[in-house]
Structures are given as C-alpha cells and as structure tokens.
C-alpha positions in Angstrom: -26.6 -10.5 -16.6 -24.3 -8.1 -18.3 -24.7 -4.2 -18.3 -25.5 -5.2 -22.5 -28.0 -8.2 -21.6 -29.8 -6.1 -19.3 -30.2 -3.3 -22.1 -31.2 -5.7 -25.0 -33.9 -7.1 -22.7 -34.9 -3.5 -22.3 -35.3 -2.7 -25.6 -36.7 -6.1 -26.5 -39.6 -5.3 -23.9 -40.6 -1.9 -24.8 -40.4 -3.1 -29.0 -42.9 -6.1 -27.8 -44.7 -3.8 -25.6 -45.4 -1.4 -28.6 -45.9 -4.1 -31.2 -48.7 -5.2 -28.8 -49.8 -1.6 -28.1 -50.1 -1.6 -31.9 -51.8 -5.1 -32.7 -54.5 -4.1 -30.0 -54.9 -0.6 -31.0 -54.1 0.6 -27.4 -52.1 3.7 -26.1 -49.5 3.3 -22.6 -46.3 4.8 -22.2 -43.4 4.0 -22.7 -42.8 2.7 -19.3 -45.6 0.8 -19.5 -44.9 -1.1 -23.0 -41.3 -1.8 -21.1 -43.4 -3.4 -18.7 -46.0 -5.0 -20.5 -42.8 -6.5 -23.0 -41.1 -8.0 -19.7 -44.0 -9.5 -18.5 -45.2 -10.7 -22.4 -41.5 -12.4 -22.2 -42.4 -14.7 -19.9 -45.5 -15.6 -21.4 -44.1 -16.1 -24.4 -41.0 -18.0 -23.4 -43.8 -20.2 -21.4 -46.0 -20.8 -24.2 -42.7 -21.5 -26.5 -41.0 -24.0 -23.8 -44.4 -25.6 -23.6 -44.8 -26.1 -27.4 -40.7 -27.2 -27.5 -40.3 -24.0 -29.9 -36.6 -23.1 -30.3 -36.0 -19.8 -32.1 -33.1 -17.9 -31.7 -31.1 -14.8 -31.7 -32.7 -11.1 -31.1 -35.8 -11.3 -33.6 -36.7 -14.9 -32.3 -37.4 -13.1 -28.4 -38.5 -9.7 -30.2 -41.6 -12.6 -31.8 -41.8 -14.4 -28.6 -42.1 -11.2 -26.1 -44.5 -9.5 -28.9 -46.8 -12.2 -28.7 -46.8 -13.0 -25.0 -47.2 -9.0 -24.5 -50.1 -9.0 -27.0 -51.7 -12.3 -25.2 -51.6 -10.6 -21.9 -53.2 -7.0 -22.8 -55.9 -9.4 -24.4 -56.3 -11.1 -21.2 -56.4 -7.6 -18.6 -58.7 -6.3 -21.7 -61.3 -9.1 -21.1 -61.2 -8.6 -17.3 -61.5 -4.8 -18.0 -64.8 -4.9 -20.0 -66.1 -7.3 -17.6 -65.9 -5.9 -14.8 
C-alpha cells in the first residue's frame, strides 16, 4: 500500500469512527474513532461482500466503514451494559 493509500485509509477510519461516535451519541478520541473506523472497515466490507454490494470510490468505504464502526460500538455497548 502506497504512502497515499495508507493515509486515505486513515482518514477514512477516524471519519467512520466519528460518524459512529455521533450516530451512538458516544465520546473517544481521536485515536480511538481511527481505531474503531479500521476495525468498522472490516465489518462493513464483510457484511457488503456477503450481501454482493459493490460501491465505489471514497464515499462508498466512508458508508461502508461508518456502518461497520457503528455496528461494532453497538455490539461492545450491549456486552458493556450486561456485564
């Protein structure tokens, strides 16, 4: 991956990680919406490989991280409150 790749996929995580911060009312730092984004990436390019959804270009992985990121702080939320 490129010096550029790796910084769009940078910037890509920490958007999604604050659109999910956002859509779940929550508060982490910036480090950890980067990390939340990455890991809401693969989630979301799971759940859009599994479904055969194709959509491309930055906003297409901005939507697909944002709602991977948003479906995993729901998950860690429900294992938070249960425990």
């Amino acid at each position: 991956m490129s010096g550029v790749g790796v910084f769009v996929a940078l910037v890509i995580g920490i958007l999604a990680g604050w659109i999910a911060d956002l859509a779940l009312a929550r508060r982490h730092s910036l480090f950890m919406q980067m990390l939340i984004g990455v890991i809401g990436s693969f989630i979301g390019a799971f759940i859009a490989q599994s479904l055969h959804l194709v959509i491309p270009g930055f906003l297409g992985s901005l939507v697909v991280s944002a709602v991977g990121a948003t479906l995993f702080l729901a998950v860690v939320g429900l294992f938070r409150r249960s425990a």
